[in-house]
Backbone of each chain as ProteinMPNN parsed JSONL, in Angstrom:
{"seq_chain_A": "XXXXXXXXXXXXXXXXXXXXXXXXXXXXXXXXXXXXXXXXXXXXXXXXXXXXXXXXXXXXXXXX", "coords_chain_A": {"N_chain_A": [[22.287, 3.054, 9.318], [24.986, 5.283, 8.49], [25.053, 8.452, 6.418], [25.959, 10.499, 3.224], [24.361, 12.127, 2.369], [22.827, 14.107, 1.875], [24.622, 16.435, 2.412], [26.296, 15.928, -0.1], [24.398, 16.331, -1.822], [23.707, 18.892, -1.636], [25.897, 20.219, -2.172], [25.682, 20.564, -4.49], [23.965, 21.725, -5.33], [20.845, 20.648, -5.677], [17.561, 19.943, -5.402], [15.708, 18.189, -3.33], [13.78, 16.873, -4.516], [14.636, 17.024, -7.026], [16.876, 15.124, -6.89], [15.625, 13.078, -6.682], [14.082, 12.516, -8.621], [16.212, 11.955, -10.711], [17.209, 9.393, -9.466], [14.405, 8.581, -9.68], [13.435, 7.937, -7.928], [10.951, 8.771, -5.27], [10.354, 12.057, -3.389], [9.687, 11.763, -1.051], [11.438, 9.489, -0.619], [13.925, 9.935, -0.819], [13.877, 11.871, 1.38], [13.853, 10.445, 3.869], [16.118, 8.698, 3.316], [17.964, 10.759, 3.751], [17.279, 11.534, 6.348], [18.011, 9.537, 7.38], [16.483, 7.348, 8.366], [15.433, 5.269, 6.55], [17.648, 2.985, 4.861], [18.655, 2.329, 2.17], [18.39, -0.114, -0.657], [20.701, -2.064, -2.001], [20.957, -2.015, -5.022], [19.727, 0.747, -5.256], [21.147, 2.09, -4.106], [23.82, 1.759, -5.103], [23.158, 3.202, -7.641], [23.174, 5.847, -6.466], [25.573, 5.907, -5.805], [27.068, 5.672, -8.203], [25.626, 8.302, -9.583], [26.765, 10.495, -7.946], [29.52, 9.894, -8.493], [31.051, 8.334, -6.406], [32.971, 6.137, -4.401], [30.943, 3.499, -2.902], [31.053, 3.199, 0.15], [31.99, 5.675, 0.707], [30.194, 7.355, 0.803], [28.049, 6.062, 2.55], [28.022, 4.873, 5.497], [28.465, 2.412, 8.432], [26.42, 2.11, 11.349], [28.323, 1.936, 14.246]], "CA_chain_A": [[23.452, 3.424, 8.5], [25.025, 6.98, 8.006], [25.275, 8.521, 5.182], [27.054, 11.984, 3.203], [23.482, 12.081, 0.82], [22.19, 15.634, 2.187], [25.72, 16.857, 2.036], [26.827, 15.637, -1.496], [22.922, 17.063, -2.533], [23.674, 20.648, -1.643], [26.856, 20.539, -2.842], [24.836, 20.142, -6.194], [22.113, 22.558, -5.178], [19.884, 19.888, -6.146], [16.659, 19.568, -4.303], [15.545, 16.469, -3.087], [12.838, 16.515, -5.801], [15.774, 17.063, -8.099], [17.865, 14.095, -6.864], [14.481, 11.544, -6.59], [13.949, 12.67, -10.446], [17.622, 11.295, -11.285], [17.454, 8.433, -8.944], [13.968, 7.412, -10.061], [12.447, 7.824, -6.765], [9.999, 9.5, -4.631], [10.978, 12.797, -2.385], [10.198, 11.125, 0.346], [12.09, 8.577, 0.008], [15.111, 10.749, -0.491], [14.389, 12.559, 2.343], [13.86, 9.504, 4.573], [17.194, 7.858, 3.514], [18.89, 11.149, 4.507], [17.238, 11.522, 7.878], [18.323, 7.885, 8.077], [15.295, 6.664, 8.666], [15.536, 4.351, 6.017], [18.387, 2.429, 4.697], [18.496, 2.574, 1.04], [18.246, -0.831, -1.04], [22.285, -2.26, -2.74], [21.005, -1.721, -6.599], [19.776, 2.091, -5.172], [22.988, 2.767, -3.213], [25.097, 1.775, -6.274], [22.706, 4.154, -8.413], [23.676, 6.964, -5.911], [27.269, 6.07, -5.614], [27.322, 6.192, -9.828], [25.57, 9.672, -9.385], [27.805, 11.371, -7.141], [30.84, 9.47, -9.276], [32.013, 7.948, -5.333], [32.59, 4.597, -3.869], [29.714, 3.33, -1.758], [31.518, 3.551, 1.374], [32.235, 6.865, 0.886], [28.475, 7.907, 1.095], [27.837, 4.907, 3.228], [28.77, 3.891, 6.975], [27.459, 1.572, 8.963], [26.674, 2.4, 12.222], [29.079, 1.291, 15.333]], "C_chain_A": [[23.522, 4.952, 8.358], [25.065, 7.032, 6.871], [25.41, 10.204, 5.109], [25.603, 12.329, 2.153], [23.277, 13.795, 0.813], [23.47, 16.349, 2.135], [26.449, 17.028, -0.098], [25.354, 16.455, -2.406], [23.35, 18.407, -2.442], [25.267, 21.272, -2.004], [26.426, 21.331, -4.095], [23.975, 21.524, -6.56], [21.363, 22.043, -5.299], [18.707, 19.804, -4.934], [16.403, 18.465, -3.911], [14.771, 16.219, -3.943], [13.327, 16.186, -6.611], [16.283, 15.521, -8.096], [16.404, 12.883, -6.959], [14.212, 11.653, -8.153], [14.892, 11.498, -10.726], [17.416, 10.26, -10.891], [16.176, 7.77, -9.625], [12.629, 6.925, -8.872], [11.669, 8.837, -6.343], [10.767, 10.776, -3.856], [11.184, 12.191, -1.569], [10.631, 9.7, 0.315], [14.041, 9.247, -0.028], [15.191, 11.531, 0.896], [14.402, 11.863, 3.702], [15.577, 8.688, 4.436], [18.748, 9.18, 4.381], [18.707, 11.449, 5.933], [17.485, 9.926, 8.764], [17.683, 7.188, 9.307], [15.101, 5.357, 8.012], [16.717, 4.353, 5.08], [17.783, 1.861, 2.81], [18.669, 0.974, 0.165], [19.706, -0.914, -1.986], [21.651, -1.488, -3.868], [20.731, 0.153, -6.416], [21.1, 2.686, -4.276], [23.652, 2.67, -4.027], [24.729, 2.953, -7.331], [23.115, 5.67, -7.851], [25.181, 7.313, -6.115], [27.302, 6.601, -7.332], [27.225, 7.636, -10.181], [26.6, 10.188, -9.431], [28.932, 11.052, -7.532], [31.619, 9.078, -8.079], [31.568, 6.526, -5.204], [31.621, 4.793, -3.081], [29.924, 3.841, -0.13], [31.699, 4.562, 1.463], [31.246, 7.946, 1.222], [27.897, 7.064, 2.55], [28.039, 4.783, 3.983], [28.293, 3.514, 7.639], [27.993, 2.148, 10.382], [27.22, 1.705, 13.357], [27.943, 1.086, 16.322]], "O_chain_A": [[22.575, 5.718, 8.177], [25.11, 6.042, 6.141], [25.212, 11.02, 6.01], [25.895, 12.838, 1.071], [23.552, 14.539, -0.128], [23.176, 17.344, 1.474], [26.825, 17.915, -0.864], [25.463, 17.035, -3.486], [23.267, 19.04, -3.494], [25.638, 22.444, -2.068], [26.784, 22.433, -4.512], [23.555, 22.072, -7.579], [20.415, 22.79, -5.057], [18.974, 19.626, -3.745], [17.162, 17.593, -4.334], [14.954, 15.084, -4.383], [12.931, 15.2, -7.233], [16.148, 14.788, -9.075], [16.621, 11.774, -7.448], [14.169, 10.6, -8.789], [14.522, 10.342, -10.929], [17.311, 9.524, -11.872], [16.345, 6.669, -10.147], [11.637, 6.196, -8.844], [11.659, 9.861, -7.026], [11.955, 10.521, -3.658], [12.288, 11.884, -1.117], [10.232, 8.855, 1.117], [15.012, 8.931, 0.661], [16.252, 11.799, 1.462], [14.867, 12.474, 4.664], [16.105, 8.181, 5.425], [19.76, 8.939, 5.04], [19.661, 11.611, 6.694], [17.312, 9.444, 9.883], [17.988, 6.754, 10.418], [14.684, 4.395, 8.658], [16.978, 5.395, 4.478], [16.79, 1.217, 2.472], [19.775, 0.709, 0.637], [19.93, 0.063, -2.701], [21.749, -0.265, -3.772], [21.324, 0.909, -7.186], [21.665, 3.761, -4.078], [24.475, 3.586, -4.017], [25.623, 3.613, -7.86], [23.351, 6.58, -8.646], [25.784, 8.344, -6.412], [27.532, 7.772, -7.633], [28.097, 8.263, -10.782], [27.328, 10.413, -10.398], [29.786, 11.808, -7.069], [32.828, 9.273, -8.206], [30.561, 5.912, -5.558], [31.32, 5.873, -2.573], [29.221, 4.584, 0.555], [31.624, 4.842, 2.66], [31.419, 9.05, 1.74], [27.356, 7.673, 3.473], [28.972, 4.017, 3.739], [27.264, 4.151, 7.863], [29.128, 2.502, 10.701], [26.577, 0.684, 13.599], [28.161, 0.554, 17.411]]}, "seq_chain_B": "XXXXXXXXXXXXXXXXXXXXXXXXXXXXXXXXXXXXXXXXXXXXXXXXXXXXXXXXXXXXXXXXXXXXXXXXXXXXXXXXXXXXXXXXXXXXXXXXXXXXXXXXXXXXXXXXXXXXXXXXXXXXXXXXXXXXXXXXXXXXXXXXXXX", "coords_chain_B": {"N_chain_B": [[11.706, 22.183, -3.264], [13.374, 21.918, -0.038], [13.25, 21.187, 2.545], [12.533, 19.157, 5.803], [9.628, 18.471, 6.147], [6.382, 18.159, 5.253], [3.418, 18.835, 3.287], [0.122, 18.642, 2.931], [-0.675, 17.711, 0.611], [1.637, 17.064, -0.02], [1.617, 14.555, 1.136], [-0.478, 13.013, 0.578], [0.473, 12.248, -2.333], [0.836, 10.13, -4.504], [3.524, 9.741, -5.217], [5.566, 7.831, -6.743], [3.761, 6.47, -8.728], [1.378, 6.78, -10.698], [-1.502, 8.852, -10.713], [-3.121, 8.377, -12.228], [-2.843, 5.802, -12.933], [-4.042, 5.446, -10.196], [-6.963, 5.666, -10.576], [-7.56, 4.029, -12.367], [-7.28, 1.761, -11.107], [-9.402, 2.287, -8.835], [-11.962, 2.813, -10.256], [-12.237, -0.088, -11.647], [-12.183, -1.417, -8.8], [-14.928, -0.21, -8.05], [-16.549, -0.689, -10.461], [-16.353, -3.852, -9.829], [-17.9, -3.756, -7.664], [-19.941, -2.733, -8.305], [-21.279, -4.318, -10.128], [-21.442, -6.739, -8.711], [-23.726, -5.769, -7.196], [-25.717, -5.519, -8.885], [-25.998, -7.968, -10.111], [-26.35, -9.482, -8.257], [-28.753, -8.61, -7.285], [-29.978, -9.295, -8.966], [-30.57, -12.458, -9.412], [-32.044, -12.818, -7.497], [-34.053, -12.203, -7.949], [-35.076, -13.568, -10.094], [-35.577, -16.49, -10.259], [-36.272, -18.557, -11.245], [-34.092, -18.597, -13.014], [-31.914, -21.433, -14.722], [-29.973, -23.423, -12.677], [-27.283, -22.961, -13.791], [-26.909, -20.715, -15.463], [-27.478, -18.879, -12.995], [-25.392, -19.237, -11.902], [-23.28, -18.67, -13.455], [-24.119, -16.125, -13.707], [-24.003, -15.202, -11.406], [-21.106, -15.194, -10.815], [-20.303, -12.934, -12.892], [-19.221, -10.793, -11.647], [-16.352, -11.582, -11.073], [-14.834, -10.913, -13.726], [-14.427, -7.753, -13.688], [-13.009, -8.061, -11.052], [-11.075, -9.277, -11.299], [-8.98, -7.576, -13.064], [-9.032, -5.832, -11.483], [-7.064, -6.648, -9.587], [-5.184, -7.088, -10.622], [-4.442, -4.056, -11.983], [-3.593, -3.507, -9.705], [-1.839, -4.833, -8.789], [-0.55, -3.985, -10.587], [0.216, -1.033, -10.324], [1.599, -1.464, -7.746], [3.947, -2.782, -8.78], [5.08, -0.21, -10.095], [5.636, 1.532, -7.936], [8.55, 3.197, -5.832], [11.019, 1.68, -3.87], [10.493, 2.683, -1.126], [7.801, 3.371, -0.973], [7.082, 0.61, -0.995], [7.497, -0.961, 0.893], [6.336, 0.696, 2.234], [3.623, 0.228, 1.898], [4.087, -3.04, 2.375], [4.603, -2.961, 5.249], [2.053, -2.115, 6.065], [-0.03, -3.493, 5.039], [0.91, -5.955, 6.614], [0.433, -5.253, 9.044], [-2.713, -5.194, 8.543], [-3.055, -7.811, 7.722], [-2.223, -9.29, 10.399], [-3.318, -7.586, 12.118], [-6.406, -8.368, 11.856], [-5.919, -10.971, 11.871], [-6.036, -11.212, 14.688], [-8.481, -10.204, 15.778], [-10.24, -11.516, 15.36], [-9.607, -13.826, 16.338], [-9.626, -12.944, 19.146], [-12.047, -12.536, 18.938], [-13.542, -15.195, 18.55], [-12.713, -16.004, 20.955], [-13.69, -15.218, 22.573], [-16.755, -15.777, 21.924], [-16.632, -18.833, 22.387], [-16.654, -19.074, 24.719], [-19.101, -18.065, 25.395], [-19.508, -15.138, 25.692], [-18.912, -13.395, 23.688], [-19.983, -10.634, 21.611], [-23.202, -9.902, 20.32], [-23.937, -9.361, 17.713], [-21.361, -10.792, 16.34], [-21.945, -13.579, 16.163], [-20.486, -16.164, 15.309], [-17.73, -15.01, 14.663], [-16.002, -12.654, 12.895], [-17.692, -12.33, 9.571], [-17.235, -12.748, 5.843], [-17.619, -9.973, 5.139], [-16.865, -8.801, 7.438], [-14.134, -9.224, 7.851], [-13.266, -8.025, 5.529], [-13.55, -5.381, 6.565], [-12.329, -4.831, 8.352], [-9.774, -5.675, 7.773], [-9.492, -3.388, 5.982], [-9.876, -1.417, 7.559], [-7.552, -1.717, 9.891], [-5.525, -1.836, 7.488], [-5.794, 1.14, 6.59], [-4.508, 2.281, 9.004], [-2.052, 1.455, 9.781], [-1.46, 2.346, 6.823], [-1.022, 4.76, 7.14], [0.323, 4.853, 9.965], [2.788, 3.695, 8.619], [3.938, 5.396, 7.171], [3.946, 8.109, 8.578], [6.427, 7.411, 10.232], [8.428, 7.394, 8.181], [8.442, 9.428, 7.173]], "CA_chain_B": [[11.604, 22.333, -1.995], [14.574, 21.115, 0.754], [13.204, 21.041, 4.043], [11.696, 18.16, 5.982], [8.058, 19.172, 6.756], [5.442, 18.104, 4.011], [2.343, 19.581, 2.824], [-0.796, 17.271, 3.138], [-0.956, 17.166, -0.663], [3.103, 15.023, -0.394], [1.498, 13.064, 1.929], [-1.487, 12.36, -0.416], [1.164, 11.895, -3.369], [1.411, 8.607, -5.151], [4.896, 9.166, -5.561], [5.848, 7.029, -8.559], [2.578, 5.902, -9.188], [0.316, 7.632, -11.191], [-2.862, 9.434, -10.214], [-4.182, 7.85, -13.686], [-3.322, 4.139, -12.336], [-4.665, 4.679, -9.074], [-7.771, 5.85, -10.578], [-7.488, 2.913, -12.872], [-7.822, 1.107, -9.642], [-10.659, 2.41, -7.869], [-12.713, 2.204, -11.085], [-12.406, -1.69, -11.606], [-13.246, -1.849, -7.65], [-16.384, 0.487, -8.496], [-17.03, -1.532, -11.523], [-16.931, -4.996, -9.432], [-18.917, -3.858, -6.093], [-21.725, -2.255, -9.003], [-21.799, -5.963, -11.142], [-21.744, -7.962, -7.82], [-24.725, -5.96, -6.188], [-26.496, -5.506, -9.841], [-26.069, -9.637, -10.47], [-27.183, -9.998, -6.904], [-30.365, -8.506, -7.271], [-30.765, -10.346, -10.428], [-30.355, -13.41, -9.429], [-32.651, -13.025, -6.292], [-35.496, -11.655, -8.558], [-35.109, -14.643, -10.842], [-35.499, -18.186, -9.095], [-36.597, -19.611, -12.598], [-33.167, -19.036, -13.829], [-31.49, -22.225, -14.349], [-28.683, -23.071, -12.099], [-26.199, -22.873, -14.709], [-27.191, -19.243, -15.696], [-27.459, -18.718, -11.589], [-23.877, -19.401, -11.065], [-22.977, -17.687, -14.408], [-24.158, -14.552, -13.776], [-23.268, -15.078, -9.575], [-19.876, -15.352, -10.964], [-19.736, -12.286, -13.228], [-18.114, -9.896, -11.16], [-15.212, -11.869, -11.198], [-13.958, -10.267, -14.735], [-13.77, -6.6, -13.734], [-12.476, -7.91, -9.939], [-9.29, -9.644, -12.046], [-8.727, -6.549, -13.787], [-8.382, -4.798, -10.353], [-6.056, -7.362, -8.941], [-3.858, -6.688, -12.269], [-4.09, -3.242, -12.12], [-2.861, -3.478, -8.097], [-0.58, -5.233, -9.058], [0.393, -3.142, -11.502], [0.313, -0.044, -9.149], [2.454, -2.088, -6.461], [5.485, -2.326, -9.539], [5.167, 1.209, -10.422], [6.074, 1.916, -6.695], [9.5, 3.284, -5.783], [11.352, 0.587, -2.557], [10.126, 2.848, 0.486], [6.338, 3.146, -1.275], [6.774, -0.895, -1.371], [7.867, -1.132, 2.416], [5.271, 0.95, 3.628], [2.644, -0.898, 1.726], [4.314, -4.44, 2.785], [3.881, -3.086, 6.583], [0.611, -1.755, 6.053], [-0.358, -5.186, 4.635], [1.513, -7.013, 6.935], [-0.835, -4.662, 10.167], [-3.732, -5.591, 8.478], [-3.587, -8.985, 8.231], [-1.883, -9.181, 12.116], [-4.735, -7.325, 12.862], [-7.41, -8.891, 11.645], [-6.189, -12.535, 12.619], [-6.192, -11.062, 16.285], [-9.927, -9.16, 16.531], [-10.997, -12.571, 14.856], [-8.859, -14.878, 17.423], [-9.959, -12.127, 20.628], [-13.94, -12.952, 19.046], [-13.625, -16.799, 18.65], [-12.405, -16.833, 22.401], [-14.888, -14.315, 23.419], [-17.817, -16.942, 21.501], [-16.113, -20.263, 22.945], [-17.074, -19.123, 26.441], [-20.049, -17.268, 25.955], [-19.054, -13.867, 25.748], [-19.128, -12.765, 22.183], [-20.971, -9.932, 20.85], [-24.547, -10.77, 19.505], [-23.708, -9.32, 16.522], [-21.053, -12.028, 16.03], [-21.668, -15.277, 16.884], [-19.672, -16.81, 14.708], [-16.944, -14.159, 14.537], [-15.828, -12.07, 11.781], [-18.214, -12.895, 8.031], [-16.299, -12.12, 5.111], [-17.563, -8.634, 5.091], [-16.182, -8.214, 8.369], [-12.804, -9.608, 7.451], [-12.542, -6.966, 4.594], [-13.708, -3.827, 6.529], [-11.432, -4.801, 9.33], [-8.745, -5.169, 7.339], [-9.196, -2.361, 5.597], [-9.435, -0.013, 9.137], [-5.829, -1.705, 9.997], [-4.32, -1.16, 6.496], [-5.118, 2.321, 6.454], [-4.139, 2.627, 10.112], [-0.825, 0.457, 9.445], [-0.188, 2.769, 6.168], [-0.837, 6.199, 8.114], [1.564, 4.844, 10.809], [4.246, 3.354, 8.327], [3.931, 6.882, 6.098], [4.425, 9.217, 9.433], [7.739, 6.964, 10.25], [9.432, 7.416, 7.008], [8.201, 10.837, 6.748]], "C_chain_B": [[12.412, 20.983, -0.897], [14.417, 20.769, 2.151], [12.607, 20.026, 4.345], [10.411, 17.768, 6.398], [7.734, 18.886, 5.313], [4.276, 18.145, 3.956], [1.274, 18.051, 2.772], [-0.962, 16.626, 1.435], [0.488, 16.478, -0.426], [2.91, 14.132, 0.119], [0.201, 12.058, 0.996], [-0.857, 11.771, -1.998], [1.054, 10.816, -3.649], [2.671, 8.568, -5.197], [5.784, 8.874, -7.385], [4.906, 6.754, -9.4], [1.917, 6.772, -9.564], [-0.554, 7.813, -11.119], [-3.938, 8.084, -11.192], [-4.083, 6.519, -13.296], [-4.409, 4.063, -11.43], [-6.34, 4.725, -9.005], [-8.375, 4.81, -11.195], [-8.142, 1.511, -11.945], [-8.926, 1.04, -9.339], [-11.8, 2.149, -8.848], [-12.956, 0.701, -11.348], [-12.927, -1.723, -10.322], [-14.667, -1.432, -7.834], [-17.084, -0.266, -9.329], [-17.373, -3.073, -11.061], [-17.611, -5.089, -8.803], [-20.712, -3.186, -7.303], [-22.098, -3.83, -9.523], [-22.261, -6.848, -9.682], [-23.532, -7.315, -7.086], [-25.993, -5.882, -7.453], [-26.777, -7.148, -10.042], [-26.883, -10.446, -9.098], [-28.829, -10.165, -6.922], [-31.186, -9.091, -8.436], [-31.025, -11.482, -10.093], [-31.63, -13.941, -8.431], [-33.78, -12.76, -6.965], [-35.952, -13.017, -9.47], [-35.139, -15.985, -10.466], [-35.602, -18.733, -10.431], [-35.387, -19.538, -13.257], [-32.231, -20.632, -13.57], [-30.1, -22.315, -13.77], [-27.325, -22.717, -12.487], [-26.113, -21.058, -14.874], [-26.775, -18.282, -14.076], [-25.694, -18.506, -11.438], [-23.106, -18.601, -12.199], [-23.013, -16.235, -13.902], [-23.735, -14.194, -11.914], [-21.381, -14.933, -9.848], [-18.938, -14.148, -12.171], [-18.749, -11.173, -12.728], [-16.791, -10.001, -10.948], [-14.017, -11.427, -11.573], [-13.389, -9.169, -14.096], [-13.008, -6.836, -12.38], [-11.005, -8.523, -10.502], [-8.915, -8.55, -12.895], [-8.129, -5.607, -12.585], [-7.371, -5.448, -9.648], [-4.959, -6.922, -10.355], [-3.766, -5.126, -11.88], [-3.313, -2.663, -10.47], [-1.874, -3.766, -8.049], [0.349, -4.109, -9.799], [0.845, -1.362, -11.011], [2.104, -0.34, -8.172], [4.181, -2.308, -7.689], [5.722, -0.96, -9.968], [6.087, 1.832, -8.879], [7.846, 1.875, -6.547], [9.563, 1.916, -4.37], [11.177, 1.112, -1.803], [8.717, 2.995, 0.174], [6.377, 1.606, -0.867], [6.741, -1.691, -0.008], [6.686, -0.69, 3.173], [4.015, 0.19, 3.188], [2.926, -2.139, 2.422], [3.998, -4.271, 4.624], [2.69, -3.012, 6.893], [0.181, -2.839, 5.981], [-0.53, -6.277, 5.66], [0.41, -6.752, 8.715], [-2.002, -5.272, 9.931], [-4.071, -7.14, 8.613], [-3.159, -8.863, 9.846], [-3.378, -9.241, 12.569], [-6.293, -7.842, 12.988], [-7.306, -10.134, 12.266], [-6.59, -12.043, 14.245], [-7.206, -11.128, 17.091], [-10.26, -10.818, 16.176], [-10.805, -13.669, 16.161], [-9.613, -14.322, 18.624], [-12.031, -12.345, 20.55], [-14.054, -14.003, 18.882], [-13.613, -17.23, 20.34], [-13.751, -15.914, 23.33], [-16.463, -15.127, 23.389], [-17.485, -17.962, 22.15], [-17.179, -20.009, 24.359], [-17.991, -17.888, 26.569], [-20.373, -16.054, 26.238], [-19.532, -12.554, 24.779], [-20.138, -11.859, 22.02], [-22.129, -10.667, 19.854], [-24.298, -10.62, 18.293], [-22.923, -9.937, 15.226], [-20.601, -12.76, 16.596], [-20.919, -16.111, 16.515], [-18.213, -16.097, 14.314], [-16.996, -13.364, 13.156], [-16.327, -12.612, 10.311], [-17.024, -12.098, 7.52], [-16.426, -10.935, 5.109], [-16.643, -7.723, 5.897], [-14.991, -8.24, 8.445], [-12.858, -7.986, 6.703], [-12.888, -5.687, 5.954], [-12.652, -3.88, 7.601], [-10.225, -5.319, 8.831], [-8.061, -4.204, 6.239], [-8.982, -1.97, 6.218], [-7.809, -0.505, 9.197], [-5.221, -1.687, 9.101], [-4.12, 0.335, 6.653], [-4.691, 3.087, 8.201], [-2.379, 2.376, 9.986], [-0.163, 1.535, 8.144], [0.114, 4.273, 6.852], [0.765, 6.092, 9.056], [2.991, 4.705, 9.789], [4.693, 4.77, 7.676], [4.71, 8.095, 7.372], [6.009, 8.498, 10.286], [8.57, 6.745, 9.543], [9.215, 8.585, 6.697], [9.563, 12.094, 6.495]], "O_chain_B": [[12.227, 19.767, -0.879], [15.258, 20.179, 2.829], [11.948, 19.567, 3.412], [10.219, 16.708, 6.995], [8.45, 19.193, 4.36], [3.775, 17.327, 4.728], [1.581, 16.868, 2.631], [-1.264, 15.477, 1.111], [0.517, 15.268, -0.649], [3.49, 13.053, -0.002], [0.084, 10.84, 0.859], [-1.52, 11.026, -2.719], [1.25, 10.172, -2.618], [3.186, 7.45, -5.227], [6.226, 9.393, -8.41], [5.049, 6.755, -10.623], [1.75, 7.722, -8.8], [-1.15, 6.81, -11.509], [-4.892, 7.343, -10.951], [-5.146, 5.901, -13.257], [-5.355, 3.275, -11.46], [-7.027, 4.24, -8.106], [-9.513, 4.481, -10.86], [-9.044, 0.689, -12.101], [-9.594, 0.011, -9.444], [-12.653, 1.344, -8.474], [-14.128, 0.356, -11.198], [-14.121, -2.022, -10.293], [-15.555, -2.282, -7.774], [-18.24, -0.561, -9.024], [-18.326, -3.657, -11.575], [-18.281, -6.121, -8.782], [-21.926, -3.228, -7.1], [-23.171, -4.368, -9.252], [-23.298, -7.51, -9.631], [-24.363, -8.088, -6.608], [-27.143, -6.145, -7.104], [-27.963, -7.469, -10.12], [-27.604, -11.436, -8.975], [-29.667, -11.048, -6.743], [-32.37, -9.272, -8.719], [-32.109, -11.765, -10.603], [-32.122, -15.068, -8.478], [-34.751, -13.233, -6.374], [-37.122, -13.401, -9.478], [-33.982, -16.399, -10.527], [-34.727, -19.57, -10.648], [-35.303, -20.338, -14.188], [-31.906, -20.969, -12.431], [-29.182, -21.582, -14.136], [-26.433, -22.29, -11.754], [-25.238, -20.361, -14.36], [-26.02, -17.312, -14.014], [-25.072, -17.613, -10.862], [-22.242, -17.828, -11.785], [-22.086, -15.438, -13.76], [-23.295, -13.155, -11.422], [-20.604, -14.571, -8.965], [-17.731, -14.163, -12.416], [-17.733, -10.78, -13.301], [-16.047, -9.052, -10.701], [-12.929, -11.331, -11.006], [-12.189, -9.189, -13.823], [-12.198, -5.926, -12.201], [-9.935, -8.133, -10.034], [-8.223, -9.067, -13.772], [-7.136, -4.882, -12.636], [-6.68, -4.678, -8.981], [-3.89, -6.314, -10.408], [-2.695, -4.941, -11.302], [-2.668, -1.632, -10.278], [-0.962, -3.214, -7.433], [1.466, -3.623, -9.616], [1.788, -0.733, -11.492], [3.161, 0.279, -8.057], [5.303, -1.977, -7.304], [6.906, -0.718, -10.203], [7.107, 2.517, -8.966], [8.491, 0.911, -6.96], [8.563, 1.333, -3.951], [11.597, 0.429, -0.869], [8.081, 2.716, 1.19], [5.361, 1.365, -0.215], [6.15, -2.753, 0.191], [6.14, -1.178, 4.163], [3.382, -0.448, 4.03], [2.015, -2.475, 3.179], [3.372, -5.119, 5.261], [2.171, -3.653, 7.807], [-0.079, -3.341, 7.074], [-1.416, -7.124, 5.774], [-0.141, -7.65, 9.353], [-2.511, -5.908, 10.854], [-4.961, -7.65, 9.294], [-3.965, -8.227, 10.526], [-4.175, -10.065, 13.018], [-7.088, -7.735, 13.922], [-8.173, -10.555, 13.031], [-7.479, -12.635, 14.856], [-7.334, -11.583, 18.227], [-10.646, -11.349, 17.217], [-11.725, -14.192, 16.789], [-10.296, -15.156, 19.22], [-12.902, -12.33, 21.419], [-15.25, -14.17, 19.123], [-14.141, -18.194, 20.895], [-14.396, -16.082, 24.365], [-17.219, -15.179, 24.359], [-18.464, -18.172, 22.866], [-18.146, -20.646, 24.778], [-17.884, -16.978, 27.391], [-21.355, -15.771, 26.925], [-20.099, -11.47, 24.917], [-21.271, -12.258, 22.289], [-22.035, -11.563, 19.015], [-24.374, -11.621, 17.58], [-23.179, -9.901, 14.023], [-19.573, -12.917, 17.254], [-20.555, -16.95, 17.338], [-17.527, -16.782, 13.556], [-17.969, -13.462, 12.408], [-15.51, -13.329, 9.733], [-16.236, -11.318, 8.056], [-15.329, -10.378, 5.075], [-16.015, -6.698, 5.632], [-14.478, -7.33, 9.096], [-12.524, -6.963, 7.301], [-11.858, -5.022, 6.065], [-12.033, -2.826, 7.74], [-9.421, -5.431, 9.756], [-6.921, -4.121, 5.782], [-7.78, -1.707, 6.225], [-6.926, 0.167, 8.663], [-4.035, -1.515, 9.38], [-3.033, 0.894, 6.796], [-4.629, 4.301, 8.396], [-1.611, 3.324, 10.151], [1.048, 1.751, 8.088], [1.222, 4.78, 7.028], [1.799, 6.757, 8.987], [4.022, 5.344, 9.997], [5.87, 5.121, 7.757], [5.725, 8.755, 7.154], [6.634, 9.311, 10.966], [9.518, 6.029, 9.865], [9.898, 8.958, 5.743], [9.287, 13.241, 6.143]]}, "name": "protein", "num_of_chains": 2, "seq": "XXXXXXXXXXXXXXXXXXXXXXXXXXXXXXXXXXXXXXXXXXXXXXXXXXXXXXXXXXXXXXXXXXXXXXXXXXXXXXXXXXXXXXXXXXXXXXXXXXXXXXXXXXXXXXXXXXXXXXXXXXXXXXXXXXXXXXXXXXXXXXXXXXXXXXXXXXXXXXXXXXXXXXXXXXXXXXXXXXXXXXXXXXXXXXXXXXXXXXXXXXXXXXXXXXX"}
């Protein structure tokens, strides 16, 4: 899956330390879901989308 | 810090988990491998104890080893969902691995083959240390593919 995470983060300035604080999680798992390596779990993708105040899909796309 | 390169101490991180659990941890193991080899040597020094007492005190290490299954447990919910993944592969290597060496020394014994050292394949000891080597082989690998 793609995703806008590392984009919408530096919008922020937020580090990835920053955003795994908020979310709850580890760095590396923030920095694994944006090298989309790993594919982030529904209840933590909705916690992101709430974040960033966007729909899922809008962070979200599955790859063709 | 934003870049994707990490320092051997993020790779040594717990993460979510707290230093203070995981020390929590290793103490109860420490605490069951000292009772089991302290009760051992008791037990072996003592022949006049009666069997009741025998299996009593053969059976204390039990307590502090359910204390470390609780507190593993309790580790393993502390864990964010890609800590929980790479444990569940790690896990999932070790056993693999272990049924395999065990399966590759049963067929190696059948027909005569087998290492002297086991004839009967893998004792329990050998179970654990060989699936310890493939957990922490299994979490190394799952850790440097989510890195």
């Amino acid at each position: 899956m793609k995703n806008k995470l590392r984009e919408l983060r530096a919008a922020r300035a937020w580090s990835q330390g920053d955003l795994g604080d908020k979310l709850d999680v580890s760095r590396q798992t923030i920095n694994a879901i944006e090298t989309e390596k790993y594919d982030p779990s529904l209840p933590l993708a909705f916690k992101i989308a709430r974040l960033f105040k966007k729909p899922i899909e809008d962070i979200f796309t599955p790859c063709e | 810090m934003d870049n994707q390169t990490y320092s051997a101490s993020d790779m040594c991180a717990p993460g979510k988990v707290s230093l203070r659990q995981m020390v929590k941890s290793l103490v109860w193991l420490a605490a069951t491998c000292a009772l089991y080899m302290v009760m051992f040597w008791l037990v072996k020094r003592h022949p006049e104890w009666s069997p009741g007492w025998r299996v009593l005190a053969t059976l204390t290490p039990l307590l502090p080893g359910v204390f470390y299954l609780l507190s593993l447990l309790r580790s393993f919910r502390a864990m964010d969902e890609l800590e929980r993944r790479i444990q569940l592969e790690a896990w999932v290597f070790a056993l693999a691995g272990t049924v395999v060496v065990n399966a590759v020394l049963n067929v190696l014994n059948a027909n005569g083959m087998g290492p002297a050292a086991y004839p009967h394949g893998l004792q329990i000891g050998g179970v654990y240390m060989t699936m310890y080597l493939f957990w922490s082989l299994g979490f190394a690998i799952s850790r440097l593919r989510y890195r």
